[in-house]
SERO-4910 file (N, C-alpha, C, O; in steps of 0.05 Angstrom, whole numbers):
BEGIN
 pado doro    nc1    nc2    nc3   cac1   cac2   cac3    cc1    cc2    cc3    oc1    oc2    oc3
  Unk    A     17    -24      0      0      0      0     18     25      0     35     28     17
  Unk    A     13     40    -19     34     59    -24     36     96     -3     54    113      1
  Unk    A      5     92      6      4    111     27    -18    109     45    -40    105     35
  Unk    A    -16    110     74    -38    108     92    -35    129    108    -14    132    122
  Unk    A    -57    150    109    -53    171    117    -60    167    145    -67    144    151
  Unk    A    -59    188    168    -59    188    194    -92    177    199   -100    158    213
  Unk    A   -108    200    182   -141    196    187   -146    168    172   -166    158    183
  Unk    A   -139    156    160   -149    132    152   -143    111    175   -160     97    187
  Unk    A   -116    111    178    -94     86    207   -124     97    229   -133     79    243
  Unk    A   -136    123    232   -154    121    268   -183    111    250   -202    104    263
  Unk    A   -185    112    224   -207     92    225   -208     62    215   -231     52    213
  Unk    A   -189     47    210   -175     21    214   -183     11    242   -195     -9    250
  Unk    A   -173     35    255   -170     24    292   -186     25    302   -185     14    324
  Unk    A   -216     38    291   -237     41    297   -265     29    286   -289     31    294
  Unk    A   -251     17    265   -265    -14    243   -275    -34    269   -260    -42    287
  Unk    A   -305    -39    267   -306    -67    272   -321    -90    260   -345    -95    261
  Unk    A   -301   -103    249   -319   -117    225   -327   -156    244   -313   -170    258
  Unk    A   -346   -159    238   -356   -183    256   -358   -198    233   -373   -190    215
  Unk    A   -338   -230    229   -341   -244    210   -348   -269    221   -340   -274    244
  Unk    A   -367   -288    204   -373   -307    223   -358   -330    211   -371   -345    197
  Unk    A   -329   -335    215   -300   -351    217   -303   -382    223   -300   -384    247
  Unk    A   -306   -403    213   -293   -426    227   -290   -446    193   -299   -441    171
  Unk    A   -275   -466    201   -264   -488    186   -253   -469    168   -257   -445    166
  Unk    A   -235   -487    151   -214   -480    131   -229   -483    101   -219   -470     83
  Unk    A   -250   -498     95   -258   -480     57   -268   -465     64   -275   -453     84
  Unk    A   -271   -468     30   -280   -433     17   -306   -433     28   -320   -453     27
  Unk    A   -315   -410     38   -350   -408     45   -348   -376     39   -325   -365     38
  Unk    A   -372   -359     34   -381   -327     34   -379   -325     61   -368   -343     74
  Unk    A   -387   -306     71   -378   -297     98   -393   -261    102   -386   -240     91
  Unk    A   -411   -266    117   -421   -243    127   -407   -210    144   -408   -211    168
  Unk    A   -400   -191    136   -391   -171    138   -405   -145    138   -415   -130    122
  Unk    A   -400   -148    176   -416   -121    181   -397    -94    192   -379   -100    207
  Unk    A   -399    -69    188   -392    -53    195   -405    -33    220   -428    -25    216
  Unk    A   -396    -27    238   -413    -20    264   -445    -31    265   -463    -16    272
  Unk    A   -450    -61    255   -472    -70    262   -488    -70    237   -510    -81    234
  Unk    A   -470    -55    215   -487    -53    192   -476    -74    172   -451    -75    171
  Unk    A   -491    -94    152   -480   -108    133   -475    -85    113   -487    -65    107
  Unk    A   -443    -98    104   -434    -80     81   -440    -98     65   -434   -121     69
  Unk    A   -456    -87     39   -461    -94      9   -432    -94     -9   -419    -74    -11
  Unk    A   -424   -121    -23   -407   -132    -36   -411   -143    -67   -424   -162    -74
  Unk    A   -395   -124    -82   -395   -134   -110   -387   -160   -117   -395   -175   -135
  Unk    A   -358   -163    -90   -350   -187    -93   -355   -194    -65   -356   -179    -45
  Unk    A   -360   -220    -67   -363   -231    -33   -342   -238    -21   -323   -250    -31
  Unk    A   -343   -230      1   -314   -241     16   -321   -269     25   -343   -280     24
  Unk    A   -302   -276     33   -297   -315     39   -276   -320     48   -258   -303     50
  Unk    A   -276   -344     57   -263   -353     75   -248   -378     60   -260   -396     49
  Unk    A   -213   -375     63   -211   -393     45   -176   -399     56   -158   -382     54
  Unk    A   -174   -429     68   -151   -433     90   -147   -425    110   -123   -424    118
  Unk    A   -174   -414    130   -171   -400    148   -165   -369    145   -161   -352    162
  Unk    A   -166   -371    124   -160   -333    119   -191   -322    113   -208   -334    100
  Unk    A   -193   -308    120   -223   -291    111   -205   -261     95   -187   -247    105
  Unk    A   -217   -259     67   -212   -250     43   -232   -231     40   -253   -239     31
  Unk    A   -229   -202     47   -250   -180     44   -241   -161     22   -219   -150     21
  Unk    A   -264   -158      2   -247   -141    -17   -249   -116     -5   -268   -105      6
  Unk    A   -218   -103    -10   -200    -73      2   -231    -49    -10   -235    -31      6
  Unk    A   -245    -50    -31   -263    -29    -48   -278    -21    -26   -279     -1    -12
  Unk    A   -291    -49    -29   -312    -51     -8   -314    -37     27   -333    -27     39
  Unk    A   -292    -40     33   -285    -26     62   -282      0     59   -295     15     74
  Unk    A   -267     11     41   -254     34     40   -273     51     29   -275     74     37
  Unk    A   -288     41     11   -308     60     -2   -335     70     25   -344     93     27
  Unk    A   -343     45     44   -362     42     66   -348     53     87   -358     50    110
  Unk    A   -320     70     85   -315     85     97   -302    113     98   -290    126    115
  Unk    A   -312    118     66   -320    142     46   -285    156     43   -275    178     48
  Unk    A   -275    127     31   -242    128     22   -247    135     -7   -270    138    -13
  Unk    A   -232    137    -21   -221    136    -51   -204    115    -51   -189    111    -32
  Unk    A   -202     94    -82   -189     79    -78   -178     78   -100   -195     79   -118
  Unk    A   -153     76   -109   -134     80   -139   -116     63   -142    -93     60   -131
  Unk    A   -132     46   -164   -109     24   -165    -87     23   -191    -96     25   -214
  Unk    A    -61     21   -187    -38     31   -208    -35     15   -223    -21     -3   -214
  Unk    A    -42     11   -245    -31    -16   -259     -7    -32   -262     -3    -56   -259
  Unk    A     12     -6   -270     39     -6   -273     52    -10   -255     74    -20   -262
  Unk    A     50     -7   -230     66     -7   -210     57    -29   -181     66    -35   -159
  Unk    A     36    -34   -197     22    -68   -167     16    -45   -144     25    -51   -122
  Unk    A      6    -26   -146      0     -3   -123    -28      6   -120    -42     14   -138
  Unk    A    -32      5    -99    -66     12    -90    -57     43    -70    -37     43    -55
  Unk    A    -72     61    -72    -79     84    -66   -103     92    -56   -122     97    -70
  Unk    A   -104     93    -25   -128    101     -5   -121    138     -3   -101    152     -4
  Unk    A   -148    140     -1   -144    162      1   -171    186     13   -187    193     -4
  Unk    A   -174    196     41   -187    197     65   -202    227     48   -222    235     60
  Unk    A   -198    238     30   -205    267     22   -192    287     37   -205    307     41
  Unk    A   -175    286     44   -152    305     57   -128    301     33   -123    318     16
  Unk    A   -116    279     35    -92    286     17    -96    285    -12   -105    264    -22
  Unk    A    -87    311    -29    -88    307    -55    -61    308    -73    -60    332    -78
  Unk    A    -37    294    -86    -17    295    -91    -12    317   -111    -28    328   -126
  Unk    A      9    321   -110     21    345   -144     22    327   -159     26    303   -156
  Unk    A     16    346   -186     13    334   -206     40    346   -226     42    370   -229
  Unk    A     61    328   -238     94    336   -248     86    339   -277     93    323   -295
  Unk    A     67    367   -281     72    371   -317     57    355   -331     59    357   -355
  Unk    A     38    334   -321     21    324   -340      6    345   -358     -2    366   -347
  Unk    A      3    343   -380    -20    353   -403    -55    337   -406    -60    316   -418
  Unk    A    -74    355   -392   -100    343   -383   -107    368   -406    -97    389   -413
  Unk    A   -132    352   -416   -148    362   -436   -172    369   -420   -181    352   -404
  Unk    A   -183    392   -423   -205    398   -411   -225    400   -425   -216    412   -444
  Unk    A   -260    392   -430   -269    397   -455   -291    406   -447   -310    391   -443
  Unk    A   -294    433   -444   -327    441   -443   -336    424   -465   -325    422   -487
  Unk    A   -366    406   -455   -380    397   -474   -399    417   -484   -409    433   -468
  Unk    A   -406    417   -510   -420    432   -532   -411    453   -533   -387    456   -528
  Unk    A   -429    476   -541   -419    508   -546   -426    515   -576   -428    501   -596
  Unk    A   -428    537   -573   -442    546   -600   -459    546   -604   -470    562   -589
  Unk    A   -475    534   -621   -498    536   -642   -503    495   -622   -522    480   -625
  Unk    A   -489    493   -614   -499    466   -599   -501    475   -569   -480    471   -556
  Unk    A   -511    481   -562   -529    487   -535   -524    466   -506   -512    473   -486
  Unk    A   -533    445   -511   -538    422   -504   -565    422   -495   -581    435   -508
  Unk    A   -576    402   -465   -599    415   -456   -600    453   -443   -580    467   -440
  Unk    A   -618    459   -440   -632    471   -439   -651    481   -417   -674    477   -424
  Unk    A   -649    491   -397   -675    485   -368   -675    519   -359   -653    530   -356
  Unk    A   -694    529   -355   -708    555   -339   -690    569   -353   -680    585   -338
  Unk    A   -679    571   -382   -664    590   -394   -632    591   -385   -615    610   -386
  Unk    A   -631    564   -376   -600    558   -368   -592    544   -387   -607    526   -391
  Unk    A   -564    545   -409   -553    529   -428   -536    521   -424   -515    535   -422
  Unk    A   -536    484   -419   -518    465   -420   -490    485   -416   -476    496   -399
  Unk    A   -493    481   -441   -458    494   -454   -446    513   -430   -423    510   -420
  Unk    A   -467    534   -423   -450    553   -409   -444    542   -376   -431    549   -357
  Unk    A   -460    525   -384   -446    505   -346   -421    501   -348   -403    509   -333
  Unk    A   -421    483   -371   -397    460   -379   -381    481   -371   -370    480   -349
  Unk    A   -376    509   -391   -361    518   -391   -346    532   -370   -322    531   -369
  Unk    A   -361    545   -352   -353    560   -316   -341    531   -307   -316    530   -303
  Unk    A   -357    505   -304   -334    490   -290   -322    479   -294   -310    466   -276
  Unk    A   -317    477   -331   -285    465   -344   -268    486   -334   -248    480   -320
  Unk    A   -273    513   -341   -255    547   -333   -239    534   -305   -214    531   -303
  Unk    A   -258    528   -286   -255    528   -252   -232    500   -251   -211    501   -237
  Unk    A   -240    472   -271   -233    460   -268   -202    459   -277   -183    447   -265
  Unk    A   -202    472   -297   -173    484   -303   -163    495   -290   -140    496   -296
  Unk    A   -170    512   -265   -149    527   -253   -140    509   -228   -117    512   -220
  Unk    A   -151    496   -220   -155    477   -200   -118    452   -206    -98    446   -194
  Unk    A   -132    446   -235   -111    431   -243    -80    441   -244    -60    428   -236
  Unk    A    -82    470   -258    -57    481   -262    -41    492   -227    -18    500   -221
  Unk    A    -58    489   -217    -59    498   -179    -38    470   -168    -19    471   -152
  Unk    A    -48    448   -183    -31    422   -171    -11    416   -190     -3    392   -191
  Unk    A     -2    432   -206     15    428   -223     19    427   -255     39    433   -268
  Unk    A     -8    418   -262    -15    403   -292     -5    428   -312      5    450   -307
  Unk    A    -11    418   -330    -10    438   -357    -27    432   -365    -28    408   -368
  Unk    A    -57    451   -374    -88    449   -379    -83    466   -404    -69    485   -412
  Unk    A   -104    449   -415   -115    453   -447   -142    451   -452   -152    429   -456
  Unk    A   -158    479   -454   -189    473   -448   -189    476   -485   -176    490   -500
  Unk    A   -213    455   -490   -218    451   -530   -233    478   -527   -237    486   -550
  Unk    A   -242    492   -511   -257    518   -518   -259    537   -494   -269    529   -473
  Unk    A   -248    567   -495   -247    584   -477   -278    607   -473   -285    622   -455
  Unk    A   -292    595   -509   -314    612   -501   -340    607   -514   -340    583   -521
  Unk    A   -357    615   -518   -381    607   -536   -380    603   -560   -388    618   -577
  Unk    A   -366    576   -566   -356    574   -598   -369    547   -607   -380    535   -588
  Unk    A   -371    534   -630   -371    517   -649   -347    496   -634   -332    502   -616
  Unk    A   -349    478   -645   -328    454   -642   -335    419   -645   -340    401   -628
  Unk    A   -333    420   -661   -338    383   -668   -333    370   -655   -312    374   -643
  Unk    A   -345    352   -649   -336    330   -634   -308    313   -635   -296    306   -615
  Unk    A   -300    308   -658   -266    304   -668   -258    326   -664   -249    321   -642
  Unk    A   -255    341   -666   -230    368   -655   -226    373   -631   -207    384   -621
  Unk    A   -251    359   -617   -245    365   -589   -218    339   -580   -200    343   -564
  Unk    A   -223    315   -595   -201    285   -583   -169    295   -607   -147    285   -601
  Unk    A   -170    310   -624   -155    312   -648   -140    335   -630   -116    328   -631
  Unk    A   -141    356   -617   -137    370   -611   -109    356   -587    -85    359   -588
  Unk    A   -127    341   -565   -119    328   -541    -88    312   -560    -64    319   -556
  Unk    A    -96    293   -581    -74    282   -590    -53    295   -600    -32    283   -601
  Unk    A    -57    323   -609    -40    337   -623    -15    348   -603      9    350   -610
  Unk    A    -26    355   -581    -22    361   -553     -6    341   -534      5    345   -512
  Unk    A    -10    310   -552     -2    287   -527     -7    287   -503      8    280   -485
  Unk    A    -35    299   -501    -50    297   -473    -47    266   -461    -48    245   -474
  Unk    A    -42    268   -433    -41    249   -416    -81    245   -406    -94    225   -403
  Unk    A    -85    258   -405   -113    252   -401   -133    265   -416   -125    286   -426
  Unk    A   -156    258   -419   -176    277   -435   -203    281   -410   -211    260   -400
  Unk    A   -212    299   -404   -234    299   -381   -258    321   -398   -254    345   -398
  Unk    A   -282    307   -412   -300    326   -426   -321    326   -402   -329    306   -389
  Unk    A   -328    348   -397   -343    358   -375   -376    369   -390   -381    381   -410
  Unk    A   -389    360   -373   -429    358   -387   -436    363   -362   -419    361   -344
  Unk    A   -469    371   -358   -483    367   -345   -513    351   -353   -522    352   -376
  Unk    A   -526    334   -331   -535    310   -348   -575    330   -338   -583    349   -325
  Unk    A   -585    309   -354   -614    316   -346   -633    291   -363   -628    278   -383
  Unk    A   -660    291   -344   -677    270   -361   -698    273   -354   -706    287   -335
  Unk    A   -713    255   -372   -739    274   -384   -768    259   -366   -792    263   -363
  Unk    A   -747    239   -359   -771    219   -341   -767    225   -314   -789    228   -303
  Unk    A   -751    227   -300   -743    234   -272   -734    263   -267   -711    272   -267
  Unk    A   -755    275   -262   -754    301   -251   -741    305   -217   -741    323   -200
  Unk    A   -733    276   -219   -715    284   -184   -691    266   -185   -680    257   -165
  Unk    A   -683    262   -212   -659    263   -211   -633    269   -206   -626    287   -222
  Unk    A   -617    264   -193   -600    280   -183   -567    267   -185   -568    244   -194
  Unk    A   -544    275   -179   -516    248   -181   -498    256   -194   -501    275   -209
  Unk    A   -480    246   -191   -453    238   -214   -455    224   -220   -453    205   -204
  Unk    A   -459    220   -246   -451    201   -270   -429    209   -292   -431    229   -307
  Unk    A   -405    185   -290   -384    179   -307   -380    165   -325   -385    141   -320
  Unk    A   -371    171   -347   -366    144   -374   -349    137   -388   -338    156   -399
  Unk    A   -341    117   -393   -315    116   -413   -321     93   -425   -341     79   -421
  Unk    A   -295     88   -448   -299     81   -469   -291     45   -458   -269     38   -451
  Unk    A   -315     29   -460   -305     -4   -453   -280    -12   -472   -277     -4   -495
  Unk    A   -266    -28   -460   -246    -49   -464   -228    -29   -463   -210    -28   -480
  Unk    A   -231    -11   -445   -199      7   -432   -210      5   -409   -230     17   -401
  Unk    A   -190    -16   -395   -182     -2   -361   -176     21   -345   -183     31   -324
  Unk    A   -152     28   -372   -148     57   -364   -169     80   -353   -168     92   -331
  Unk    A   -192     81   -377   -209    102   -367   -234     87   -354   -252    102   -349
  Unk    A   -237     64   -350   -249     59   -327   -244     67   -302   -258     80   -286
  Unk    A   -223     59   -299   -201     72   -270   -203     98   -263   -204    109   -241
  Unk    A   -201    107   -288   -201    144   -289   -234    157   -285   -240    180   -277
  Unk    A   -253    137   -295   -278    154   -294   -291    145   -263   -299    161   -246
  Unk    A   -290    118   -261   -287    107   -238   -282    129   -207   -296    135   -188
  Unk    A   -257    135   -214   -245    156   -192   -253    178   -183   -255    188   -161
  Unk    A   -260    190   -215   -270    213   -224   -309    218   -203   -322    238   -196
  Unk    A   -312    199   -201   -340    192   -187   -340    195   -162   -357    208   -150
  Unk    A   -320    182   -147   -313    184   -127   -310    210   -109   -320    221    -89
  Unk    A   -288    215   -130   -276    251   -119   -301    268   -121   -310    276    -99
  Unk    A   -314    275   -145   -334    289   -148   -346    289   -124   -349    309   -112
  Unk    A   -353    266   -116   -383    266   -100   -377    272    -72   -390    287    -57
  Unk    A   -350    255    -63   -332    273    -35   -337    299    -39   -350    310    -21
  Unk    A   -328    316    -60   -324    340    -58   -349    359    -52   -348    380    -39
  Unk    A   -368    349    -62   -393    362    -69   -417    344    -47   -437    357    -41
  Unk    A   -416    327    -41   -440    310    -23   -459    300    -43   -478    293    -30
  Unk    A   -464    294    -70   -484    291    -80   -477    258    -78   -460    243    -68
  Unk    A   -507    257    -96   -515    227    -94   -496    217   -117   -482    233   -130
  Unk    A   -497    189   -123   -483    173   -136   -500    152   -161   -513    131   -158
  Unk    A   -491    171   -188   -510    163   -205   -503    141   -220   -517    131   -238
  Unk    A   -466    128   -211   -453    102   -224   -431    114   -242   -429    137   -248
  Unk    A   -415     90   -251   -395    100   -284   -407     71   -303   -412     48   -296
  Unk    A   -408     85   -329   -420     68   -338   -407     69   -362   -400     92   -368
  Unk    A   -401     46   -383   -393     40   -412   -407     55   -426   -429     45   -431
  Unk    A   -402     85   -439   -412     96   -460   -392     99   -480   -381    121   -484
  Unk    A   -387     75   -497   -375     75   -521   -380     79   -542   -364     81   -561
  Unk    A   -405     83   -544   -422    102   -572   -416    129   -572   -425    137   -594
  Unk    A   -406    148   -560   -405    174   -552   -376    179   -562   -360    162   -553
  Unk    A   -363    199   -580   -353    197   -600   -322    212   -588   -300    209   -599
  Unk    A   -327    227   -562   -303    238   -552   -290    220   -535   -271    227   -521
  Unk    A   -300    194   -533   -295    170   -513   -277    149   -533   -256    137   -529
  Unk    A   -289    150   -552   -294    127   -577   -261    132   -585   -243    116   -579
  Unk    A   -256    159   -598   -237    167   -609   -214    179   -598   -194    184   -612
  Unk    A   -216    185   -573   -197    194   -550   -167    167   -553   -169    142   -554
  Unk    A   -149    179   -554   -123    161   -548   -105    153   -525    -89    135   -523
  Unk    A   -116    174   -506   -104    169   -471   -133    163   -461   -154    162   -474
  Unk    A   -126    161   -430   -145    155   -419   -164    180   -424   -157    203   -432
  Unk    A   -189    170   -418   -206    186   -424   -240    180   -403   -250    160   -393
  Unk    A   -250    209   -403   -270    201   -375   -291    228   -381   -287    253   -378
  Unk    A   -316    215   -390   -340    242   -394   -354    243   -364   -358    223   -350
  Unk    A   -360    269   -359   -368    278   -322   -392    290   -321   -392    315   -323
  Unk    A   -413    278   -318   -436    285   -321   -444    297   -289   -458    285   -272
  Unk    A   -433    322   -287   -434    339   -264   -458    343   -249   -459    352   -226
  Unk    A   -473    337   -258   -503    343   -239   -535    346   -259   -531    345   -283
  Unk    A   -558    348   -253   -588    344   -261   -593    369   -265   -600    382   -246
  Unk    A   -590    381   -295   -611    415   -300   -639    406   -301   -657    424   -300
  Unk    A   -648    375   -303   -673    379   -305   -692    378   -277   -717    380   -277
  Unk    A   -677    377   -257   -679    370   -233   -678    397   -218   -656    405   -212
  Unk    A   -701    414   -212   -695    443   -208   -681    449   -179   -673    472   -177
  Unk    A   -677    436   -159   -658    437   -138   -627    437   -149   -614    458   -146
  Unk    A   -614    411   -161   -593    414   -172   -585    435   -201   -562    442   -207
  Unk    A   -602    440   -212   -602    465   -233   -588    485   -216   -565    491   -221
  Unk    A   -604    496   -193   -594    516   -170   -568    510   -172   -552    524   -184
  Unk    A   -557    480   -155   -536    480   -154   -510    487   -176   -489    497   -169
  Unk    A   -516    481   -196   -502    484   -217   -502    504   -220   -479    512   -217
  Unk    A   -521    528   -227   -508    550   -223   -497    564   -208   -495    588   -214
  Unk    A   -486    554   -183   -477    569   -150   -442    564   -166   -436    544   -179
  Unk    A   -425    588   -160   -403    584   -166   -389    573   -155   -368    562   -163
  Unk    A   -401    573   -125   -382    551   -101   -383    534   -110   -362    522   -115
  Unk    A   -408    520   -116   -416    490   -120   -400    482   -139   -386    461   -138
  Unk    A   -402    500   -163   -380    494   -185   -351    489   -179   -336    476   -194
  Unk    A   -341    504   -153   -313    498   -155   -300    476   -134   -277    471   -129
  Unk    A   -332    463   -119   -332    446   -107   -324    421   -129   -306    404   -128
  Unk    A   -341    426   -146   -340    412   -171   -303    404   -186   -286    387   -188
  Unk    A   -308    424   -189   -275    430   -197   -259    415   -179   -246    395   -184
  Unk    A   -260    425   -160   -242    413   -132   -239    378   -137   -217    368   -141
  Unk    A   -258    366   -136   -269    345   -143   -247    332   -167   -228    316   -164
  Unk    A   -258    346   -196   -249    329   -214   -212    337   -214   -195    321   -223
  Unk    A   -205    362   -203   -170    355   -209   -160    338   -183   -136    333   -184
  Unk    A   -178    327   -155   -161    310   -140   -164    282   -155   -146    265   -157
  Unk    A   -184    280   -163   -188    258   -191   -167    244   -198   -157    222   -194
  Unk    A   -159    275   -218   -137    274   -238   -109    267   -235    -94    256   -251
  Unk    A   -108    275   -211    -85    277   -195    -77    249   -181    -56    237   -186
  Unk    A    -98    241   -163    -96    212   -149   -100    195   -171   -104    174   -159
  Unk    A   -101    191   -196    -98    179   -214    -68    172   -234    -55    152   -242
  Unk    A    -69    206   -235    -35    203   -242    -11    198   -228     11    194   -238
  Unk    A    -17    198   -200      1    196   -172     17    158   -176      3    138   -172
  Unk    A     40    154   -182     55    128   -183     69    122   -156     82    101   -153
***
């Protein structure tokens, strides 16, 4: 484990997980946290006398971040206190839409000009921990969907982060982060994955998942990792509010460069 911060080691010490333990096979194994069952993607078990809890599962049920390195066999906890420097990476920032593409639309609020205040915020955030930021658009402009990933490559961006706000037409109390990347890359699974995480530490909102959107053309065609951030619900008139509060936005911000950062961190 490559770092365990002070506040994480007093809640280890303060873990009490009740497993119900005996004989040597494999069996599932029940896992509660102060009395509460924690819910498991994977089940823990018991297997040679060892009881096997997956690390996600704890750390997340005890509102950790968790970053796992490919390259280096390294897992990264991380309590929302520490956020690392970032050494000169090139992050692509991408207000989604602009122009004559709007996106949605709600009480005379346009998509676009969300994206855009908290790609702005999110960029400064980034260049704050180090990065070198490259937003595909600084203002109310036109821009294709390829110019926005053509751009990032031209650049040898280390990451691409296109920033949206989401809305729907059936659930008027919708609310969350939702993240996406392009299937059959780990890479930006990991990255959108994280990206979900941080957000929602940063900001308190609810948790709307990361999900395989490989039809979506700045995902599809992207060459580094890559991660779309569906920042919050305009159709949802509580979170609309939010989205337009500038704090909220740079809560936001705050959010996606510890992301970026505890991602690129080796």
């Amino acid at each position: 484990m490559k770092r365990l911060t002070p506040v994480f080691t007093v809640l280890i010490l303060a873990l009490s997980l009740m497993l119900n333990v005996s004989g040597s096979s494999r069996r599932t194994v029940q896992v509660r946290l102060n009395g509460e069952t924690v819910p498991f993607d994977t089940a823990a078990y018991i297997e040679n006398n060892r009881t096997m809890v997956p690390l996600r599962a704890i750390a997340e049920a005890l509102g950790l971040t968790v970053t796992w390195h490919h390259s280096g066999s390294t897992v990264d906890l991380s309590d929302g206190e520490w956020t690392p420097r970032l050494s000169g990476e090139t992050i692509v920032v991408d207000p989604g839409h602009g122009g004559s593409a709007t996106g949605a639309v709600y009480e005379g609020v346009r998509e676009s000009d969300l994206n855009l205040a908290i790609a702005k915020k999110t960029g400064e955030a980034l260049q704050a921990l180090g990065a070198k930021v490259i937003l595909t658009r600084t203002g109310d402009t036109d821009l294709s969907l390829y110019q926005r990933t053509e751009l990032a490559s031209r650049h040898k961006a280390d990451l691409f982060l296109s920033i949206h706000c989401n809305s729907s037409a059936s659930n008027r109390e919708a609310a969350g982060i939702y993240t996406a990347y392009k299937g059959g890359s780990s890479q930006s699974l990991a990255l959108a994955d994280l990206l979900r995480q941080t957000m929602m530490l940063s900001t308190g909102a609810a948790d709307m998942g990361t999900h395989d959107r490989s039809d979506l053309a700045v995902l599809r065609t992207a060459k580094m990792p890559a991660a779309l951030l569906e920042c919050g619900f305009m159709s949802t008139p509580a979170e609309l509010r939010l989205l337009q509060d500038s704090a909220y936005q740079s809560q936001l911000a705050q959010g996606i460069a510890r992301g970026a950062a505890l991602y690129c961190a080796v």
